[in-house]
N, C-alpha and C positions, 0 to 999 in steps of 0.2 A: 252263302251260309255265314260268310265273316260276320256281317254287321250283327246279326242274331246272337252270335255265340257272345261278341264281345261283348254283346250288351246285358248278359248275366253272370260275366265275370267283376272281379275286382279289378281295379288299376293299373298293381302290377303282374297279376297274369294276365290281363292285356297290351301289358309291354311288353309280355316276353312273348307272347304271340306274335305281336305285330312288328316286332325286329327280330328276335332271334331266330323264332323259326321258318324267315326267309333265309336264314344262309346258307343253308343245306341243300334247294330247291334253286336257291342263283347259281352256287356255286358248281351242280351237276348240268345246269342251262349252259355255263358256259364252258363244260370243258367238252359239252358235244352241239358245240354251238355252228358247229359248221357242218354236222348231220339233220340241222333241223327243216323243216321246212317252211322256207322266207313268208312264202304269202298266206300261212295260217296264223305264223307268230305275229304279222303286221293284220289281221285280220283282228286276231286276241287282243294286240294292243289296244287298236282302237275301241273296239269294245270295250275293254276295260276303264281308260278315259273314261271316255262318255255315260257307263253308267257309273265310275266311280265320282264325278262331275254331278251329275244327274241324279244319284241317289241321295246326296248329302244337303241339297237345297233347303226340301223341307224338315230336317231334322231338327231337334232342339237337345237332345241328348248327347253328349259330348261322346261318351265311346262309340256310338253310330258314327259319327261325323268323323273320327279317327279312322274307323273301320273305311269309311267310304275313301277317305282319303290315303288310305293305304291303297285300295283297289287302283286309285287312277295312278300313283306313282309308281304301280308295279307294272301300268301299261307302258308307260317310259322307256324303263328298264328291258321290257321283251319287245320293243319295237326299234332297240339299237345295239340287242346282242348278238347277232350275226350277222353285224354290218363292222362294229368296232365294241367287243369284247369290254373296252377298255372302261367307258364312256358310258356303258353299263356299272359297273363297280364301281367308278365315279358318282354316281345319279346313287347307287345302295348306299353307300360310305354318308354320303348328307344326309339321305333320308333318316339314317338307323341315329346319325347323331342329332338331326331337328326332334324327332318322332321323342325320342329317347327323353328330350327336354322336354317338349311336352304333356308326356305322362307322368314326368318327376314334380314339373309344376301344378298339374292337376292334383295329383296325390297330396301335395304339399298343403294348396287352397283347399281339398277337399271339394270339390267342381265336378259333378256329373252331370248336370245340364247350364243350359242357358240363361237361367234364373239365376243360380248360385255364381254364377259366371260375373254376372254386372255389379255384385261388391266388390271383384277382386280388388277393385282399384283403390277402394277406404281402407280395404285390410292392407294390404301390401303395395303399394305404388309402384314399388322397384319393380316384385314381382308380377306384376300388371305388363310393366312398359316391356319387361323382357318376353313377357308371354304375347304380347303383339308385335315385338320383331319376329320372334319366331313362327306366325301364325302367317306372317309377309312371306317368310323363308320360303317355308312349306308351299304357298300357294303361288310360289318364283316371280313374284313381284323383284325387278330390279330396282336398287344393286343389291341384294341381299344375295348371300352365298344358293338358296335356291334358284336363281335365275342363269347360275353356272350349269348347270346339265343340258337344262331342258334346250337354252343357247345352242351349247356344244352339238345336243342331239338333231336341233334344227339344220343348222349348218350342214351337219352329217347326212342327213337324208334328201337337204337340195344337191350337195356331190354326187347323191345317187340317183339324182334325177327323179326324184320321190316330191315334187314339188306342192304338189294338189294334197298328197298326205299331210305333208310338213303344217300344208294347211288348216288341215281338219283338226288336227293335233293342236295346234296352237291354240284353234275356237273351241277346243273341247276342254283345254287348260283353264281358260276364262269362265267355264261354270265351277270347278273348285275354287276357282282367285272367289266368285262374288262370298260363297258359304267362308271367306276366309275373312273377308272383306266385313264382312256380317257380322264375323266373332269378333274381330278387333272392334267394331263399333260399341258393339255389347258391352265390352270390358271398359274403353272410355269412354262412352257418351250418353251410356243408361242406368250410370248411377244417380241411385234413390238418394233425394234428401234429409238425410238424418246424419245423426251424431252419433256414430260408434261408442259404447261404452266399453268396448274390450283395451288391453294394454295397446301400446305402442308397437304392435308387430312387426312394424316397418323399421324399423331399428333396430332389431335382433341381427344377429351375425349371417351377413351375406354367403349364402353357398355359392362357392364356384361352378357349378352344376347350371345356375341357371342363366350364366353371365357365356357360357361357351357358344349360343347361337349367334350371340351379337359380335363374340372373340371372330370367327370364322367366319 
């Protein structure tokens, strides 16, 4: 139902969907994290990957493509909460502040699909370049602060002798990396030839807001 909903909402009620009201829902995962049961929540995980991976391919609409990408990194999150609590809230804590940039940047460009997407880079260059570390974050292309989790969760689940999983996980990571891989091309490499007549946008005062993906 996510991808549907968010994609007849505005921006920022699709911010505050897609960050705030997972806190409520991690927060009761993990404090009866040790009553759940292992091999449904590693079950949901995977699941959730795969078609949040899987659903986002062919999207050209940016809050779909959010949506979806919210789907796989919530499978992360329940596929190493009753192993290590920790490393869960870890993986939330990045998502809530890449996600967060994001939509602030969207909002900002005004970018609900993939069309409005490939000027970003004549209006705003700064904001282009930051909107494709960020889109690396999300999709845990290393070194970027995204490739901390999903690492750490790796690791986590070869300890538990979860090896064949760890694997699935990982090639199922690699279908949100290409749609990630896809938007960053958009933004630099399919800008149209023309001459902006708008002011100098890219010279106006830098929001700190958009510089924190690349801070972390």
């Amino acid at each position: 139902w996510l991808p549907d909903v968010l994609q007849g909402l505005n921006m920022l009620t699709c911010l505050i969907l897609s960050t705030w009201q997972k806190l409520a829902p991690m927060a009761l995962m993990m404090l009866t994290s040790h009553q759940l049961n292992t091999n449904l929540l590693i079950a949901m995980a995977l699941m959730s990957t795969i078609i949040g991976g899987w659903g986002g391919l062919n999207q050209t609409q940016m809050r779909k493509i959010m949506a979806y990408s919210s789907i796989a990194h919530l499978g992360w999150m329940i596929l190493v909460i009753s192993f290590a609590p920790s490393l869960a809230l870890l993986n939330l804590l990045i998502y809530l502040v890449l996600t967060s940039s994001m939509f602030l940047m969207l909002m900002t460009l005004n970018s609900t699909n993939t069309n409005k997407l490939s000027i970003s880079w004549l209006k705003t260059p700064t904001l282009a370049a930051s909107m494709m570390t960020t889109l690396m974050a999300l999709g845990g292309l290393p070194p970027t602060s995204g490739f901390l989790p999903k690492w750490l969760i790796l690791q986590e689940m070869t300890k538990q002798h979860l090896g064949a999983l760890s694997a699935l996980m990982a090639m199922s990571a690699l279908l949100s990396l290409f749609f990630y891989i896809r938007l960053s091309y958009t933004i630099s490499m399919t800008s149209p030839p023309n001459i902006s007549n708008s002011s100098l946008t890219w010279r106006k005062k830098k929001n700190l807001t958009y510089v924190i993906p690349i801070l972390i």
